[in-house]
C-alpha positions as CSV (number, residue, x, y, z in Angstrom):
1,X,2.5,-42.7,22.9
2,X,3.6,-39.3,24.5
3,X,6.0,-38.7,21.7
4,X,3.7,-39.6,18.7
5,X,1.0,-37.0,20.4
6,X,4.2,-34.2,20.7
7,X,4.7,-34.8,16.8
8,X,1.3,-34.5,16.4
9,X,0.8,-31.4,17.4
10,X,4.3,-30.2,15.8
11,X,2.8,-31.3,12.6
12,X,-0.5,-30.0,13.0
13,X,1.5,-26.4,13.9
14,X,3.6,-26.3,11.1
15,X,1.0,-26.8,8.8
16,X,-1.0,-24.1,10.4
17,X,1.9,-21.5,10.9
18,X,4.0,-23.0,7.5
19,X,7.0,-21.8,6.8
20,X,6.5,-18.4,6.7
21,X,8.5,-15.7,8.5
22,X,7.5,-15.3,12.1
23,X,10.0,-12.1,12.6
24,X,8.3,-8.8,13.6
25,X,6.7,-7.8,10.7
26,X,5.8,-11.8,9.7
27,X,7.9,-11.3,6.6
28,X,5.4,-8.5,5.1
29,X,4.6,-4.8,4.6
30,X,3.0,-2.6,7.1
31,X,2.8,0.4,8.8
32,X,2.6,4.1,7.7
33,X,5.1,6.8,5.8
34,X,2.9,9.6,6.4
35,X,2.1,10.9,2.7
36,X,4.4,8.9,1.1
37,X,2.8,5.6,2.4
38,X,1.5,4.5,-1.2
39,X,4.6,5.6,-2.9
40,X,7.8,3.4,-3.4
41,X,10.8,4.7,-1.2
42,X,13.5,5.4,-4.0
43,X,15.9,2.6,-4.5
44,X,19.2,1.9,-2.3
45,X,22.5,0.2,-3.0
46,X,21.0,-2.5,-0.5
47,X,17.3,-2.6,-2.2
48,X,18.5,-2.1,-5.7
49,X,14.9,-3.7,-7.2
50,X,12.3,-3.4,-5.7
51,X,10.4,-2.4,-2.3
52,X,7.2,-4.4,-1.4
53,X,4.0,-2.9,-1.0
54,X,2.2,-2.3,2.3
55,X,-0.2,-5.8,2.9
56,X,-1.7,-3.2,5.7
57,X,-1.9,0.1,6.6
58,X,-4.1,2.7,8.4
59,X,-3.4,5.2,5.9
60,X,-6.5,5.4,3.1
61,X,-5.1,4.9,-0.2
62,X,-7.6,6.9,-1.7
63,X,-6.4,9.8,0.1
64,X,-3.1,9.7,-1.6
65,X,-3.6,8.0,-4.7
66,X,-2.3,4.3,-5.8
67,X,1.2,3.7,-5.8
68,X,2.0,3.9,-9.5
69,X,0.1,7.4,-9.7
70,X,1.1,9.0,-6.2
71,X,1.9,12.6,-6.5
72,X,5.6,13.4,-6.5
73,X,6.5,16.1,-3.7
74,X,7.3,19.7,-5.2
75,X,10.4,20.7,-5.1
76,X,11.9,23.4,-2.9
77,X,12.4,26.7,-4.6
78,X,16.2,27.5,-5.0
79,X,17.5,30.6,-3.3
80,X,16.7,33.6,-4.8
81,X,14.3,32.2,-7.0
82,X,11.1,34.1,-8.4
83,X,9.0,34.1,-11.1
84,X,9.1,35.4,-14.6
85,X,7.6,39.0,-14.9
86,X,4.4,38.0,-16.8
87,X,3.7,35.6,-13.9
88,X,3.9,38.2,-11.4
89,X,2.3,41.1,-13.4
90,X,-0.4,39.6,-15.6
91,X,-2.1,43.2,-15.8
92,X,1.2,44.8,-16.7
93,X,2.2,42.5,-19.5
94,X,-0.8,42.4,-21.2
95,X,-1.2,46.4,-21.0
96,X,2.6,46.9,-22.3
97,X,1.5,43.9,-25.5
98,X,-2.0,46.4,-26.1
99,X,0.2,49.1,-26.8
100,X,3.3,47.2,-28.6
101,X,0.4,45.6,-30.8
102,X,-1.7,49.3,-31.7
103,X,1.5,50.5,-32.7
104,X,2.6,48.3,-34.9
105,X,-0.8,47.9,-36.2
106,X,-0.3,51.9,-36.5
107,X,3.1,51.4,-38.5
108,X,1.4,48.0,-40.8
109,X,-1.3,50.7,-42.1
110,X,1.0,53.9,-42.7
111,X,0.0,55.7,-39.5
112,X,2.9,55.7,-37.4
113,X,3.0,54.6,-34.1
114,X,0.4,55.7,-32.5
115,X,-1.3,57.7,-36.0
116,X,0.3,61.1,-35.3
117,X,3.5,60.6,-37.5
118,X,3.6,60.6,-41.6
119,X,6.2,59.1,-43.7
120,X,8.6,62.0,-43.6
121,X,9.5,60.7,-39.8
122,X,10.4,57.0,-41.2
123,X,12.6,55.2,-39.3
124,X,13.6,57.3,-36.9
125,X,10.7,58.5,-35.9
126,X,9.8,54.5,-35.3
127,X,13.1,54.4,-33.0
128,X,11.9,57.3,-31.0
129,X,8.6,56.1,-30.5
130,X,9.7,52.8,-29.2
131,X,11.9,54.6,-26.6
132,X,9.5,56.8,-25.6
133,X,6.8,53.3,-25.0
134,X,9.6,51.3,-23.4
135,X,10.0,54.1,-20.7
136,X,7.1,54.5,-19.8
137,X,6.7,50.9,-19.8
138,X,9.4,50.8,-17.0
139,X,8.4,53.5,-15.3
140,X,4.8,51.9,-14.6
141,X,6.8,48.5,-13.7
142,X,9.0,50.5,-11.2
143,X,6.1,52.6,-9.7
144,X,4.0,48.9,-9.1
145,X,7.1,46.9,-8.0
146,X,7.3,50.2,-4.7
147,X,3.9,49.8,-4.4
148,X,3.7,46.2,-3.9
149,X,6.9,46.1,-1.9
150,X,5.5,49.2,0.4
151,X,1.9,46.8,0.9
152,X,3.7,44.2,3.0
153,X,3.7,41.2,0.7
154,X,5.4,38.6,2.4
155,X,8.6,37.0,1.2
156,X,9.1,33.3,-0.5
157,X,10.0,31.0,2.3
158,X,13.3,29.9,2.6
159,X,15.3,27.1,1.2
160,X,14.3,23.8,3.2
161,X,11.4,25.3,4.6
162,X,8.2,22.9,4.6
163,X,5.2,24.5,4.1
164,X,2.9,21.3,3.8
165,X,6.0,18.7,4.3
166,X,8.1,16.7,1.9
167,X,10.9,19.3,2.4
168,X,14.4,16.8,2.9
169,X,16.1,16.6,6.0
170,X,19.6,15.8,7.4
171,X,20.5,13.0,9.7
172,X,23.4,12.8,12.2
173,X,25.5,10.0,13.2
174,X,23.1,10.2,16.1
175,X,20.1,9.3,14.6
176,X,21.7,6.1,12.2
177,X,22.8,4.9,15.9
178,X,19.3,5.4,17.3
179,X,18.3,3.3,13.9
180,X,19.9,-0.1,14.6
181,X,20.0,0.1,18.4
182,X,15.9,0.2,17.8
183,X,16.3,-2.8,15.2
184,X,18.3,-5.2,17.9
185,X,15.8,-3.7,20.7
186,X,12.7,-4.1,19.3
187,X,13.9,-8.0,18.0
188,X,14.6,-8.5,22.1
189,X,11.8,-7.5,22.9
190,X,9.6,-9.5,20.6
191,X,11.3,-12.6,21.4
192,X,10.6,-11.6,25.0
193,X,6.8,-11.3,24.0
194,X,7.6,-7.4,25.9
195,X,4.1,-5.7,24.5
196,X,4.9,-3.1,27.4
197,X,8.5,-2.4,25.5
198,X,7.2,-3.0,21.9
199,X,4.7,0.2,22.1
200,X,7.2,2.5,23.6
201,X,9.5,1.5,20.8
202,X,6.4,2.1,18.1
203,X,3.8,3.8,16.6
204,X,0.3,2.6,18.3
205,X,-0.1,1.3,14.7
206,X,2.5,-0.9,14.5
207,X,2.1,-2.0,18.3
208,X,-0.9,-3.1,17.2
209,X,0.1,-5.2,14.2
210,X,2.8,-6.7,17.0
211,X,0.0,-7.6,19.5
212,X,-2.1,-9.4,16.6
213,X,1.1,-11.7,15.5
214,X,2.2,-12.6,19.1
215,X,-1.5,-12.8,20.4
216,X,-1.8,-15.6,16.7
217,X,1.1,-17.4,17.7
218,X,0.0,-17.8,21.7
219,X,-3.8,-19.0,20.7
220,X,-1.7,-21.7,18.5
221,X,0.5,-22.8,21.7
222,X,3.7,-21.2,19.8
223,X,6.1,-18.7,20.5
224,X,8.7,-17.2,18.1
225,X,11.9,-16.5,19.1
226,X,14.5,-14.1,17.0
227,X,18.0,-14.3,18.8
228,X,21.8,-13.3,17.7
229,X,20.7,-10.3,15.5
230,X,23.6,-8.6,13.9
231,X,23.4,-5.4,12.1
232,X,24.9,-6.0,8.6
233,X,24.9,-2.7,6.9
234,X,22.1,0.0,6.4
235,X,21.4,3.0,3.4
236,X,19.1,6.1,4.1
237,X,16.1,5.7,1.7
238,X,14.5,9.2,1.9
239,X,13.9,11.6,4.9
240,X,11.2,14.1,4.9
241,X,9.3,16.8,7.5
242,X,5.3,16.8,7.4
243,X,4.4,19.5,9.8
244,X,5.7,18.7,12.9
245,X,6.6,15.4,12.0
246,X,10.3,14.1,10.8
247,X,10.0,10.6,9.3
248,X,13.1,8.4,7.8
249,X,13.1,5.1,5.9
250,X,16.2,3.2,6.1
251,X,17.6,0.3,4.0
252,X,18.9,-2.2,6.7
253,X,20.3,-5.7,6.2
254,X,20.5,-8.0,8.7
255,X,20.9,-11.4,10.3
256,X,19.6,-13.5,12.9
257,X,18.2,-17.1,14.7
258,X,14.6,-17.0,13.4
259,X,12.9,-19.9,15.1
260,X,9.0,-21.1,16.5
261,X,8.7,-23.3,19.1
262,X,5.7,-25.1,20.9
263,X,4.3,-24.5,24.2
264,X,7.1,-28.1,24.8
265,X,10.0,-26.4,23.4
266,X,9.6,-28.3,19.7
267,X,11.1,-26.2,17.2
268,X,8.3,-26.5,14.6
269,X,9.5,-23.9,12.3
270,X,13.1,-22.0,11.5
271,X,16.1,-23.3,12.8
272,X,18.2,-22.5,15.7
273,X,21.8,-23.1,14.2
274,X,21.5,-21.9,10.4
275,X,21.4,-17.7,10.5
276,X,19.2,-16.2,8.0
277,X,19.9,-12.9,6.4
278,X,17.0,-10.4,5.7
279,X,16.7,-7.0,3.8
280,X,13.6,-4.8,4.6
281,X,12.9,-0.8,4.9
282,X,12.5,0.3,8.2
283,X,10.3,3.5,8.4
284,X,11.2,5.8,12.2
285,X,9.1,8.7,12.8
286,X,10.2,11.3,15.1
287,X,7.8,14.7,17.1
288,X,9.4,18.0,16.9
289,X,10.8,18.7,20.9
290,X,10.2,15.1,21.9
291,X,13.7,13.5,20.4
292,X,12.6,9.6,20.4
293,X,12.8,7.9,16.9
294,X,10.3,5.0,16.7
295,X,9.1,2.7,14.5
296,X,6.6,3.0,11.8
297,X,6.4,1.2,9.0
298,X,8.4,-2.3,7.9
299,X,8.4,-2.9,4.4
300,X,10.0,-6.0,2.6
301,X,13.2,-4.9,0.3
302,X,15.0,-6.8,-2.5
């Protein structure tokens, strides 16, 4: 009798809890990427296809626009770079085109250049004319270039600067180690149902999302344990700065023991001798002067 209520209850949990992933994350998208959390991280040699959604997120997607129309981050000017002269001196180009246009409308109606030649100057009295207008043309242009230079205009920002965010970022060895010792660390400490641990790992976010699926799986009488996680191989996604704000989303692959239990013991869903391999994005977020990478955002990958 005490064995048919045990399956009873096994049954009656695995039709509640299925089969669906009960990993960190549950097997779905969530979290934040700062700006970028409604666009698609680009593609990797480990998530060739496609990257999932996020099924929930704090960040309002009508604040950055759906996923298939999210703005794409301007680029960094190149060093050096500035823009063309009629950019920079409207005024001056279109007063240099007022007089290029009078005098050839001078020259179209048999006036000369400006009216005060005849016909006996001809052509070279054109050529002069035109030398004469081109220097003072650059004359002007020199004269407002020391002008504008003398005000204190301040200089384009160097290469890599972020002025907004989205400018890329390097990583060191350092960080990719930081990267998979927080994947294998944050698995402990889920299996060890560790809230205290989760949330220094985290974004308050994310510890949240963590405290909803182990607070699910404890009003059901189950627990999910993940155990013998090995780091497969990983690919850098994208890494960005926002303000004072350095994010990174990682490809990883890895495997491990993904198995529920009952309050008993009962595994009721997963199994505890057949490894399974999994591919998602990991999103870590990192505070200028504070040096801890945590977790952001999990999304699935394939």
């Amino acid at each position: 009798m005490r064995n048919f209520r045990l399956f009873s209850i096994a049954c009656a949990l695995l039709c509640v809890l299925g089969s669906a992933d009960a990993r960190p994350g549950g097997g779905s998208s969530m979290g934040s990427r700062g700006s970028r959390t409604w666009s698609a991280p680009p593609r990797t040699s480990i998530t060739p296809s496609w990257t999932r959604p996020m099924d929930r997120t704090m960040t309002p997607q009508s604040n950055y626009g759906a996923q298939s129309a999210a703005p794409r981050p301007m680029a960094p000017m190149t060093p050096g770079y500035r823009p063309s002269f009629p950019n920079r001196h409207p005024f001056m180009t279109g007063f240099a085109g007022g007089l290029l246009g009078a005098g050839l409308f001078g020259i179209l109606s048999g006036h000369g250049f400006f009216g005060g030649m005849t016909g006996g100057t001809s052509i070279l009295g054109f050529l002069f004319q035109v030398f004469v207008i081109g220097a003072l043309i650059m004359f002007a242009i020199r004269l407002f270039n020391r002008r504008q230079g003398a005000s204190g205009s301040p200089a384009a920002a160097p290469f890599g600067a972020a002025s907004g965010g989205n400018a890329p970022v390097p990583l060191s060895n350092d960080d990719y180690t930081s990267f998979q010792r927080l994947l294998l660390d944050i698995q402990s400490a889920w299996s060890a149902q560790n809230m205290r641990a989760l949330s220094s790992m985290t974004t308050p976010e994310m510890a949240g999302y963590f405290n909803e699926q182990l607070s699910d799986l404890a009003s059901r009488g189950a627990r999910n344990i993940v155990s013998n996680v090995r780091f497969l191989r990983g690919d850098l996604s994208e890494a960005w700065r926002e303000r004072n704000l350095t994010y990174a989303t990682v490809a990883m692959q890895y495997s491990m023991t993904d198995v529920t239990t009952d309050s008993f013991g009962n595994v009721i869903d997963g199994s505890s001798t057949e490894p399974v391999t999994v591919t998602e994005l990991w999103t870590f977020v990192r505070a200028d002067g504070r040096g801890n990478w945590i977790l952001s955002a999990i999304q699935q990958g394939g």
